[in-house]
N, C-alpha and C positions, 0 to 999 in steps of 0.2 A: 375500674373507675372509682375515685372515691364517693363516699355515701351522701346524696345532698342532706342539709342539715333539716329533717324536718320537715313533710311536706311540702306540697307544690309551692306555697308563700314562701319559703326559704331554701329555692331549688335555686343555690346559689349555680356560674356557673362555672366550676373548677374545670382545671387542667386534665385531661385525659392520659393515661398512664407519665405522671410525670416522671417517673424515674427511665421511663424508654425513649420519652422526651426529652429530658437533661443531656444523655449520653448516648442514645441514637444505639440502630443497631450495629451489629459485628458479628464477623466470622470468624473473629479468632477470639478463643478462650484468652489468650493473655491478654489482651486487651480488656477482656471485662476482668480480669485478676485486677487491671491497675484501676483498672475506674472505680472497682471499690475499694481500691488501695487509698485513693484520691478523696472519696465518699464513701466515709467507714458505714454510715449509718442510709437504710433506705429511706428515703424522704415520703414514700407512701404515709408512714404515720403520724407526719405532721399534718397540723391544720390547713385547711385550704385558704389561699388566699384571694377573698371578694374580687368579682371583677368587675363591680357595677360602678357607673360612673353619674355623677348631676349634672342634668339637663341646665344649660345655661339661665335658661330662663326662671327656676327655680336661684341657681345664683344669683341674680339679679335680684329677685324678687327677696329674699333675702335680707341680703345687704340694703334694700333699699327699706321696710320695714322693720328690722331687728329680728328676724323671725317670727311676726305678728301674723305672717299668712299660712308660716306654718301651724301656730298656735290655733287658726281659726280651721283648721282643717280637721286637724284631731277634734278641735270640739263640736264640727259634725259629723264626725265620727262616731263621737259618744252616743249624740242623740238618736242616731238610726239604730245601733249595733244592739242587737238583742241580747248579748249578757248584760246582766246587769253590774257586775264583777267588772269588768271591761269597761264598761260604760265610766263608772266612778274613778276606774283608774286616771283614764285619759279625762277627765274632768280634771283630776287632781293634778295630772302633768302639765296643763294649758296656763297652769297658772302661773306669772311670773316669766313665761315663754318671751320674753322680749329685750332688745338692748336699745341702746341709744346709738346715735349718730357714732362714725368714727371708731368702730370698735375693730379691732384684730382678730387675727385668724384663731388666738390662745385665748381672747378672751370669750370669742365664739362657744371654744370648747368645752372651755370651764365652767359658763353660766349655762349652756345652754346643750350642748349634747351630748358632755360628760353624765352631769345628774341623769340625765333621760335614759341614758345606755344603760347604767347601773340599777334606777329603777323600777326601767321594763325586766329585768333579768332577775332580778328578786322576787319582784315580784307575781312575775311569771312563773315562776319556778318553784316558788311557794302555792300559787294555786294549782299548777300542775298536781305536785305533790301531794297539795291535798286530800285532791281524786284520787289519786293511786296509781298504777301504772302495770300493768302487765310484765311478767317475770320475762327478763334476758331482751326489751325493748325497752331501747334509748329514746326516754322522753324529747320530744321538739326545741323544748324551753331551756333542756338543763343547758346547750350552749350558751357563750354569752351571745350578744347581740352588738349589731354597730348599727349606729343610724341608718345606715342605709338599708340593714334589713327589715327595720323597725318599717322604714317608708314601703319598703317592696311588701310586708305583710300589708299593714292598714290600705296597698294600693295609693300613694299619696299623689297628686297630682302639681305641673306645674302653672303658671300664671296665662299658660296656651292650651292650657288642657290636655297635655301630653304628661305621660308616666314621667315623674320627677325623676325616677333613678330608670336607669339602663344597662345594656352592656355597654362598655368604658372604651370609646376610640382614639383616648389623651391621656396621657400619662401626665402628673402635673405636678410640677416640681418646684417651690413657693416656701417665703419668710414665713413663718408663725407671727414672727413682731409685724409686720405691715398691716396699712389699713386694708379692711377685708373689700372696700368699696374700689380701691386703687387694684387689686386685686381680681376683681370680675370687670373692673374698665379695662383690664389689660388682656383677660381671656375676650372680653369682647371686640378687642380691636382685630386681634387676631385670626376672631372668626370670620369676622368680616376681611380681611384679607384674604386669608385663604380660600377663601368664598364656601364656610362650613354652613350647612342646617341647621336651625336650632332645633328639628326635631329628628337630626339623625346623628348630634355630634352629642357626646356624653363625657364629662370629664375626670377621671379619677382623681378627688381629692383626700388624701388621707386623714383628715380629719372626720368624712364623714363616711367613708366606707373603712377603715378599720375600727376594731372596736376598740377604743380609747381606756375604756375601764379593764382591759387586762393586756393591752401591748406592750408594757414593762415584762411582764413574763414569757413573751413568747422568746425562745432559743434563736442563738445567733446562725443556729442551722437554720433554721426557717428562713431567715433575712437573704441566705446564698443560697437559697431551692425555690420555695414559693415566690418568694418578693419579687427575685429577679426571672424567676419565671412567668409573672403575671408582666411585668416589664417588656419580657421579649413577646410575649401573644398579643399584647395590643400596639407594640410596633412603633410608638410615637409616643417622644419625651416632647414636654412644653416646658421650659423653664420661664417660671415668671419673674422680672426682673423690676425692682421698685425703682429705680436709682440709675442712670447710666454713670455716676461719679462714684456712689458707693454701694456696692450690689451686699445688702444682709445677705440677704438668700446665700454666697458666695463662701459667706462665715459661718453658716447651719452648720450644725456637727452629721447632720443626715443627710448633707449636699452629695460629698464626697461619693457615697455610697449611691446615692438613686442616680450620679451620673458615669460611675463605675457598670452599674449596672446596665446601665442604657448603650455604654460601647461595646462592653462585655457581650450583650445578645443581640447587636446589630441592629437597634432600633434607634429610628430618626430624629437628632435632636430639632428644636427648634426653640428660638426664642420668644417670648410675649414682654411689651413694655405698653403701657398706657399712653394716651395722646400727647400728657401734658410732660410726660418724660422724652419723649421724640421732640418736642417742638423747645425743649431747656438744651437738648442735645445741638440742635438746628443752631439755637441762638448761641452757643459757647463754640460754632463751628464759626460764625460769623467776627467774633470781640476776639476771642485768642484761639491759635490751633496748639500753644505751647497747653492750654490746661487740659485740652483733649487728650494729646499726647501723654501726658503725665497719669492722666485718671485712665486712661484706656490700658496700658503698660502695667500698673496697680492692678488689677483687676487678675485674682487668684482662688482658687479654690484651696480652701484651709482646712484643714487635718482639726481644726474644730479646738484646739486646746486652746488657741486666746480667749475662747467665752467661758472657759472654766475647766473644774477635774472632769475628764470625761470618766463614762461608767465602762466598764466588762466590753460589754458588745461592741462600744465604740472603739476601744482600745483594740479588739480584735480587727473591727472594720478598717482602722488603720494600719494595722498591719499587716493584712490580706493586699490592700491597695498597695504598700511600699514595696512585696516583695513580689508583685505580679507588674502594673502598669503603672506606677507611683505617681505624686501628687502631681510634679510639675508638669508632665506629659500629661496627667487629667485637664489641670489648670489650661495647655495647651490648648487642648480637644475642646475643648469651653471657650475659650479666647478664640477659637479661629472663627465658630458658629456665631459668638456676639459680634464678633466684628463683620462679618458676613451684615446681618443685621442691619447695624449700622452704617456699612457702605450702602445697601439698601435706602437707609432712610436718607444718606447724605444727598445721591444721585437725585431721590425725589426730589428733596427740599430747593436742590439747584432746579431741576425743571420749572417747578413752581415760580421762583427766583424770577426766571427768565419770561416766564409768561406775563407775570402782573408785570416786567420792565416792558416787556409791548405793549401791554395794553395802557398803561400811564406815562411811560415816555420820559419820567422824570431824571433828574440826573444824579437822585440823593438811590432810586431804584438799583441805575444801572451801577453806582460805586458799590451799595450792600451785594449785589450779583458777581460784581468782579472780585470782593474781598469772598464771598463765599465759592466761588469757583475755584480760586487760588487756595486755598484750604481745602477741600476735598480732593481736589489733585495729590494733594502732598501727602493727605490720608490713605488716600488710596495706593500712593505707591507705598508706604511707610506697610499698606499690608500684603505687599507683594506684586501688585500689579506695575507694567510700564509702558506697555503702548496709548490706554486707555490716557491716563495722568500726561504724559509727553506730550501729544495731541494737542489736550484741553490745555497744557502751556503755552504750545508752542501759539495756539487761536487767538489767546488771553495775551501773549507777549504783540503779538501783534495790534491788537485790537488798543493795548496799552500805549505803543509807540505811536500810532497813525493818531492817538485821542490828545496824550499828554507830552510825547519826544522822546527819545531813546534815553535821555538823561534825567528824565521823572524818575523819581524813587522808587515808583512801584514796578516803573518798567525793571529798574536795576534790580528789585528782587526779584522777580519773576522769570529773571534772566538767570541767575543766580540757581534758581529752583529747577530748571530747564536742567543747568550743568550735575547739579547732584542726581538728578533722576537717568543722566547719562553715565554718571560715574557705577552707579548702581547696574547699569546694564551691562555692563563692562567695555565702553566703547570707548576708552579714554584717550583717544587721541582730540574724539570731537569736544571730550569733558574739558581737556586740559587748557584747549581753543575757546572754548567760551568762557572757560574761568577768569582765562588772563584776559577775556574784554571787561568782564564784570570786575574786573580788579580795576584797570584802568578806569571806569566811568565812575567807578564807589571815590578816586583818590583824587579826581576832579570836580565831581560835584559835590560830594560827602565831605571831603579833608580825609588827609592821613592817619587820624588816629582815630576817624569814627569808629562806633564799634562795628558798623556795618564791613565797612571796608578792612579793618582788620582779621573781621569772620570769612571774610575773601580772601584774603590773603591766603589764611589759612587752609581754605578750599584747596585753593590753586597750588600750594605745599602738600597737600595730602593725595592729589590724584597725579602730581609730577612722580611721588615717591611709591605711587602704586604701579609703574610701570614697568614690565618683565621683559625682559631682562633689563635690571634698572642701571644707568650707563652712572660711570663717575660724575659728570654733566648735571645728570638732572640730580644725581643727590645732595651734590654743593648746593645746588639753587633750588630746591626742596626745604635742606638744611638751615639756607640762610633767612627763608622765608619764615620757615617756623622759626626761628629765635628770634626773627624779629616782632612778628605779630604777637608771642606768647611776651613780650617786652611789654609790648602796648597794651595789650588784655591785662596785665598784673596791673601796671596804673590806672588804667580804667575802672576795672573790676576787682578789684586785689588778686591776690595769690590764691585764694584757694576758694577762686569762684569756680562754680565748674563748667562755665563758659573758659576759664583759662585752664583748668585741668583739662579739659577736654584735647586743647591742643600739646598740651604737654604730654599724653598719651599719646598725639598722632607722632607728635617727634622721638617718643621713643618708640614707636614701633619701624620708621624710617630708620632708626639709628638700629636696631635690632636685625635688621637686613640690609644692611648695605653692601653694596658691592664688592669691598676690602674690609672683611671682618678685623678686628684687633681685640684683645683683653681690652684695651684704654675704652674703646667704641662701646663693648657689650657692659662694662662698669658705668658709663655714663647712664646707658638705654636702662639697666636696672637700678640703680637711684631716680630716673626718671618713672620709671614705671611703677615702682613704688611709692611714690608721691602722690602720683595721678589715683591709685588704688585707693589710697590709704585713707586719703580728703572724700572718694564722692564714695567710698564704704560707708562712710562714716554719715555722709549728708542727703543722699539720697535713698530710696528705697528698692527693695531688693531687687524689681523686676526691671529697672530705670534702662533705658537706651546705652547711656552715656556710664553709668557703673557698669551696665554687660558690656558691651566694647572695650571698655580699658581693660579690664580682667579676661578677655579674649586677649587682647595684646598683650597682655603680661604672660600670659602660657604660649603662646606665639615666642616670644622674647625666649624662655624657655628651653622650649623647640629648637629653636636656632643657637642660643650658648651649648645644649647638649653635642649638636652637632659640630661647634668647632672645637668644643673640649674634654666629648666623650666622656665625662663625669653623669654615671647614671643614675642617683637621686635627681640630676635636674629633670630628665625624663619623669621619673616618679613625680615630680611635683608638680608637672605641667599636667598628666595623665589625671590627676587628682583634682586639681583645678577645672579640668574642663568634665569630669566627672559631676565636679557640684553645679556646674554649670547647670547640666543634666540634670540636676537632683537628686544625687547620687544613683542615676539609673545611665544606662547603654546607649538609650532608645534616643533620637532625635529629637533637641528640642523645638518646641513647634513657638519660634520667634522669627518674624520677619529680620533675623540680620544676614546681611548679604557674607559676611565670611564665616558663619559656624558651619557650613557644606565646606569650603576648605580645608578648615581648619580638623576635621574630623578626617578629610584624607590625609594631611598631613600626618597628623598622629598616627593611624594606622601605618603609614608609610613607615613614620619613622620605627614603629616598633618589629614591624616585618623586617627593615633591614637590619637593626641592628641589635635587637634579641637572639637569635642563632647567635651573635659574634659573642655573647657572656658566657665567659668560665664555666663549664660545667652544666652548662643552660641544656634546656632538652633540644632536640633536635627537630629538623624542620620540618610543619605542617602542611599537610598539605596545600592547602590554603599560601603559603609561602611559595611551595615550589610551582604551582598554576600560573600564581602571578608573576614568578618571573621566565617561566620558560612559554606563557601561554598568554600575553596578555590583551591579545583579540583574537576572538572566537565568533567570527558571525560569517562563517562559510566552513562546507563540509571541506573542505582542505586542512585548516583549523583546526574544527572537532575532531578530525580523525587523529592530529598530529597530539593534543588534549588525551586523548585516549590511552595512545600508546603512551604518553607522558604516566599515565593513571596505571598504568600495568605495569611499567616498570618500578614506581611506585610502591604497589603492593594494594589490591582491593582489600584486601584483609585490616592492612594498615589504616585507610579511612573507613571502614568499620568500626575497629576500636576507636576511633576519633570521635566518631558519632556517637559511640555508646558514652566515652568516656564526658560528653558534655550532657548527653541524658536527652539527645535527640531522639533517639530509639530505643527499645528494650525488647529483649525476645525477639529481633530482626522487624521489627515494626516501630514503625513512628510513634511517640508518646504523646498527648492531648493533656498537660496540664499545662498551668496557667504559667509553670516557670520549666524550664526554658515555652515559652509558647510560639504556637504554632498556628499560625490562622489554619490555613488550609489545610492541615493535619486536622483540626477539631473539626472543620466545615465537612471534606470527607467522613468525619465517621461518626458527626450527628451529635457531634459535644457542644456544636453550637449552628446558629444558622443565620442568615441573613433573610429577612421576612418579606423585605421588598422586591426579593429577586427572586419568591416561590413560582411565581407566574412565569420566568423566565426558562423555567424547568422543562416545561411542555415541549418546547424548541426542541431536547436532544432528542423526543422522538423514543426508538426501545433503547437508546445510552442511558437513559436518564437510572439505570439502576445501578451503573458502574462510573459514569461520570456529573459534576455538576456545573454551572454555572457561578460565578463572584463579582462581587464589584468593589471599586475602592470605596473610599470615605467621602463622604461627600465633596467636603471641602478641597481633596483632592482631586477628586471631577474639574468642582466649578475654576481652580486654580491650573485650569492644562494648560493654558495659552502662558503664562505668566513665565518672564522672562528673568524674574530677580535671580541672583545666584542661591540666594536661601529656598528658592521652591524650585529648582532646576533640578532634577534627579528624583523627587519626592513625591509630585505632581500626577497624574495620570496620563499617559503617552498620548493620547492622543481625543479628539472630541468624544467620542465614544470608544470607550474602552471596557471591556470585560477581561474575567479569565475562568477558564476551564481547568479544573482540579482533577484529581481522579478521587474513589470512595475505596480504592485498592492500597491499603497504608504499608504494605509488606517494605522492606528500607531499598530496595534496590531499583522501584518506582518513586525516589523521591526526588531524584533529579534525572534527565536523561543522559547525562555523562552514563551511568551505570546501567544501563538498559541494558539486559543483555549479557550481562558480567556476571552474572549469580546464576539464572535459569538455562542460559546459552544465549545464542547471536539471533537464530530464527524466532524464538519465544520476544524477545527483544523488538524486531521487527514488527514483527507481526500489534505489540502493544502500541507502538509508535504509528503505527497507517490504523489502526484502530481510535485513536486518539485522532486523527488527522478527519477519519469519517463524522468523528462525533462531532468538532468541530465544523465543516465545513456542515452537515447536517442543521446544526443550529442556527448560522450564520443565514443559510436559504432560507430558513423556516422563523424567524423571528419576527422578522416584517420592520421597516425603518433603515436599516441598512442599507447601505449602498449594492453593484450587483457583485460577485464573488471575486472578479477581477480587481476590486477596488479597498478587497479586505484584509488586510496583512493575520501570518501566525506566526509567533515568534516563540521562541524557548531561549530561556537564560541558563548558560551551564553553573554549575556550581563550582569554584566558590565566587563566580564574580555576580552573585546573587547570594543575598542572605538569606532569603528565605529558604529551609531548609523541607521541603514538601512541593512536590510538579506542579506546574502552573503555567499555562500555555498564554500567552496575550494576543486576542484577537481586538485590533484594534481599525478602524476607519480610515483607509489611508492618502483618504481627500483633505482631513484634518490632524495633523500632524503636531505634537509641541515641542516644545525646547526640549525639552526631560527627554522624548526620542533622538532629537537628534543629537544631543550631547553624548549620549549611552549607546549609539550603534555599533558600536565596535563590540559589544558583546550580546545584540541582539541577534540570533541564531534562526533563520527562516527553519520552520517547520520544514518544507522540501528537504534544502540543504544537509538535516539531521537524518533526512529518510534516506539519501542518496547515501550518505558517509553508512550507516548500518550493511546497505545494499553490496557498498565496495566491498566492507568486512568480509560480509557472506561470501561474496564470490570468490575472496582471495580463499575464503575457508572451503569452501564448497563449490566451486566453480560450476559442477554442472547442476548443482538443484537451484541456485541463489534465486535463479531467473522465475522458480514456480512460485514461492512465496507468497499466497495473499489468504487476505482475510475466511 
């Protein structure tokens, strides 16, 4: 254990063997070869990093004084404490102890906890010194100090009479430039949501628990050991948010990293805004949902260089992040939790809506209710949801017709709104059918060249030309739609409004697929498509709806000339396109568009097929030959036919495959951050999930050879969600887990290979061992349905990216889209037993039958 610093007053409380903690045990020597391959240096000999956190009520107390309560404390301090050395100190410190109204979290630091820090530590260490010290014993004082240990020695108190500092149950993650007052309104709302203690919640803020006067010098090793190890022990990030329009915090150059770190070790984010930031949200939900949409799309987490030269560390912590989980997939991860949030606060603010309309009955009520209903609808689906948003349309369309006529304006948009949130489910027959009535009511009660009615128009051309197989029929009359409406939009709007770029993107993505390809067709779509690019590149901002889409369509377009002209830079250039799309990273971007799930099978598709066909190109992967000779595997008929696919193959052959992408090394799975591997590191203790320790007891005596996982949250709460962009991504079903094994040898990394390296009965026997642990947890958890009603599934590889075993036992009362899209390669556990079972017998006929655990 590391040495507290200093007596019981400074018996901070560190991590217990961090370095056993960081990278978990192992049975194999090559595995700790690489982990200190990975972690040249042992992080033992760095400093520990504080885990005490401020009592809210101190916060408060605070910001509401200037620090005048803390100054008043030290100076009874002074007056009891029998040194007299000590006495005069804090005499000397209380002076000046105070700020005025409106002050920041930097200027907190400056006036008032910086000098203090530096003070006590001089001074301290000066009269230590004085005394003398005992030969080969580390004086108390020669550390520095942080405020917070300053408060834990003197014992400070907060405005309830509970210990100011604590151990830390909030990680908390905040502007420097923000009012510090805006700042504890926001940790306060929070708590009270959550329904926290003020005398049992503690919050880490880094201003007052590191020590200020020497954290320029502490090593960028410290940042990726300590930091993020205190991170993952107390389990729960708070991001505080000043702005739903313009998030500072978002632009910290130390954003990146404290939320890197927070996904990195499996701890829960959450967000905090203050009242008066929810209720500016409410009202901009109310007047336009277009500025919503704009500022919520905006909202990014930044690599920190638009606020100036970043230093050493930060330049490292940029590129640790690029080359592991990179910004935009951060950015993501961030965007999904604030928007979570804010459907939160939207759903309230309509309940509310609704109630004061009962209880006053007025008619100015129920209009702000109807326009705010209609706007969280469109929110909500725009973040992926569609039953929820259809419904409240479908209630509002009516409520609209029976109040004002089918031919009211508002009915016509709402009608409108109905048709897109069908388009987006993929039900376009019923889209195409409501479009053309909202077409007709927009050209009868609107005129022909409102703008309404030509943004209908356009509708009704985009979802005729979405229809597979698209006949000659609907694409004349798709085609002649959009030329016409993009007519009317240019004299409307001009040419390079991006209301009329926007359709000139959809017309050339219609002309990009048509039914009867030509040169003439695909030169038209790419002068169109570069048009549409080139204006909202230019005018819009980089995250925008309407710039992501067109630029989806222009590598779409791509996609499609590659394929009729087998010219292979266009591939490279569509490949690269949807790369930056990505962020120049692999990983899926985490945006509500309903075709980047396509558009990513496409591209694989096309490079599977037509990569082997290049001159001299290497030859075909396995991963290639699965999918074409196996491309459903969700019965032992299947897997076995998969199998012998894999033996004729060559095991040997997808070994080297493995090794050669640095899945494995020494015949076991590898646990760094690139190529990464969740369940690889979760197995051998390189990382952990904190909220699901309690979940462990379930397996019972497994728990030493297998463990328990969960998705992300937001994957959870998005099971039901029907969009094409969360369909495959989502968690299968209401409650869903998965069981890993702690066994990383390579030929337990998927169950294709069971069996293929050690023999057929060793094989078996891991797989009905696996099947015990599982259903062992399933009985013993408690909440679950009874065993009858619990599905176990295995995904073979390669129609599973994850390259490490992972079983899904999932609820199978509660079912999502994501499962039933993907059954075709969902593999009942049984099924996998039975197909091993056949193996044996054909190999061993008369022992197959003795087989058990």
């Amino acid at each position: 254990r590391t040495r507290p610093r200093g007596g019981h007053y400074l018996a901070l409380l560190s991590l217990a063997s961090p370095w056993q903690r960081l990278h978990g045990p192992s049975s194999s020597s090559g595995l700790r070869r690489r982990m200190s391959r990975e972690f040249p240096e042992d992080p033992e000999s760095l400093p520990p990093c504080p885990t005490w956190g401020c009592s809210l009520a101190f916060l408060r107390d605070f910001a509401d004084t200037g620090g005048r309560s803390v100054a008043e404390q030290l100076k009874a301090t002074a007056e009891t404490t029998q040194d007299s050395w000590l006495r005069e100190l804090l005499r000397r410190e209380t002076m000046g102890f105070q700020l005025g109204r409106g002050f920041t979290m930097s200027q907190a630091c400056k006036a008032v906890i910086l000098p203090r820090s530096k003070s006590f530590r001089s001074n301290i260490a000066r009269r230590c010194g004085s005394r003398g010290s005992k030969k080969g014993v580390k004086q108390p004082w020669s550390s520095s100090l942080s405020f917070a240990e300053i408060a834990v020695m003197l014992e400070l108190k907060d405005k309830l009479g509970q210990p100011a500092f604590g151990k830390a149950t909030h990680f908390v993650s905040h502007s420097w430039n923000s009012d510090f007052q805006y700042f504890v309104d926001a940790l306060s709302l929070f708590s009270d949501s959550k329904g926290l203690r003020e005398d049992e919640a503690y919050f880490w803020v880094d201003v007052f628990v590191i020590n200020q006067s020497t954290v320029e010098n502490l090593p960028q090793r410290w940042w990726s050991t300590r930091f993020m190890q205190v991170i993952q022990l107390i389990g729960k990030t708070v991001l505080v948010v000043d702005s739903w329009q313009n998030i500072a915090c978002m632009q910290r150059a130390w954003l990146p990293w404290e939320m890197y770190c927070t996904i990195a070790s499996g701890a829960r984010l959450e967000i905090a805004m203050r009242l008066e930031t929810l209720q500016e949200f409410e009202l901009a939900l109310v007047r336009s949902y277009e500025s919503v949409q704009i500022a919520v799309s905006s909202m990014v987490v930044s690599d920190g260089q638009a606020q100036g030269p970043l230093n050493e560390d930060q330049r490292k912590i940029n590129k640790e992040i690029d080359r592991t989980i990179g910004f935009t997939q951060l950015s993501g991860l961030v965007q999904v939790r604030l928007h979570q949030r804010l459907m939160e606060v939207a759903k309230k603010s309509l309940e509310e809506k609704r109630n004061k309309e009962n209880v006053e009955g007025s008619a100015a009520r129920r209009e702000e209710r109807q326009t705010l209903q209609l706007h969280v609808a469109i929110f909500l689906r725009e973040r992926g949801l569609i039953k929820e948003p259809e419904a409240s349309l479908r209630s509002l369309h009516k409520e609209l017709v029976s109040e004002f006529g089918e031919e009211d304006k508002c009915s016509i948009n709402c009608l409108n709104q109905i048709a897109i949130t069908l388009h987006k489910a993929g039900r376009l027959d019923e889209a195409s059918a409501m479009h053309l009535k909202c077409f007709g009511l927009c050209q009868s009660t609107l005129g022909r060249f409102h703008e309404d009615t030509l943004q209908s128009q356009a509708n009704l051309a985009a979802v005729l030309g979405a229809q597979k197989p698209l006949s000659d029929q609907d694409f004349k009359t798709a085609r002649a739609l959009h030329m016409s409406a993009i007519a009317g939009q240019e004299d409307l709007h001009g040419p390079n409004d991006p209301r009329t770029l926007c359709s000139v993107s959809s017309l050339a993505h219609l002309l990009s697929h048509a039914p009867k390809l030509s040169a003439d067709i695909l030169d038209e779509a790419e002068d169109y498509h570069a048009r549409a690019c080139e204006f909202l590149t230019r005018t819009l901002h980089r995250q925008h709806p309407l710039r992501l889409t067109a630029l989806l369509n222009q590598a779409l377009h791509w996609l499609a000339r590659f394929s009729f002209e087998g010219h292979d830079p266009l591939l490279d250039r569509a490949s690269a396109l949807l790369h930056r799309l990505h962020g120049g990273r692999s990983e899926r971007l985490v945006l509500a568009n309903p075709e980047m799930v396509e558009t990513e099978r496409l591209l694989h598709e096309t490079l599977s097929n037509y990569r082997p066909r290049i001159p001299n190109g290497p030859c075909k992967a396995w991963k290639a030959v699965a999918m074409a000779h196996c491309p459903e595997v969700c019965s032992a008929c299947q897997f076995r036919h998969m199998r012998r696919c894999l033996a004729k193959f060559g095991v040997d052959r997808l070994h080297a495959e493995l090794v050669a992408e640095h899945v494995i090394e020494e015949d076991f799975l590898t646990t760094y951050w690139q190529p990464f591997n969740l369940y690889a590191r979760l197995g051998s203790g390189v990382a952990s999930q904190p909220k699901m320790r309690s979940c462990q007891t379930a397996l019972g005596a497994y728990q030493d050879r297998y463990l328990i996982a969960s998705n992300r949250p937001e994957l959870d709460l998005m099971w039901e969600s029907e969009d094409p962009a969360w369909i495959g991504r989502t968690s299968l079903s209401k409650r869903h887990v998965t069981l890993t094994s702690k066994e990383l040898h390579w030929e337990w990394f998927n169950v294709l290979t069971f069996g293929l390296v050690s023999g057929l009965r060793r094989g078996l026997m891991k797989l009905q061992e696996i099947k015990c642990a599982a259903f062992h947890w399933a009985s013993h958890i408690g909440g679950w349905p009874p065993m009858d009603q619990v599905g176990f599934f295995l995904v073979t590889y390669p129609h599973t990216s994850v390259k490490s075993l992972h079983l899904h036992i999932l609820d199978m009362n509660f079912l999502g889209p994501s499962f039933l899209k993907f059954r075709h390669k969902h593999l009942a556990l049984e099924a996998a037993i039975e197909a091993l079972q056949a193996e044996l017998a054909e190999l061993e006929p008369r022992h197959s039958s003795r087989v058990a655990l």
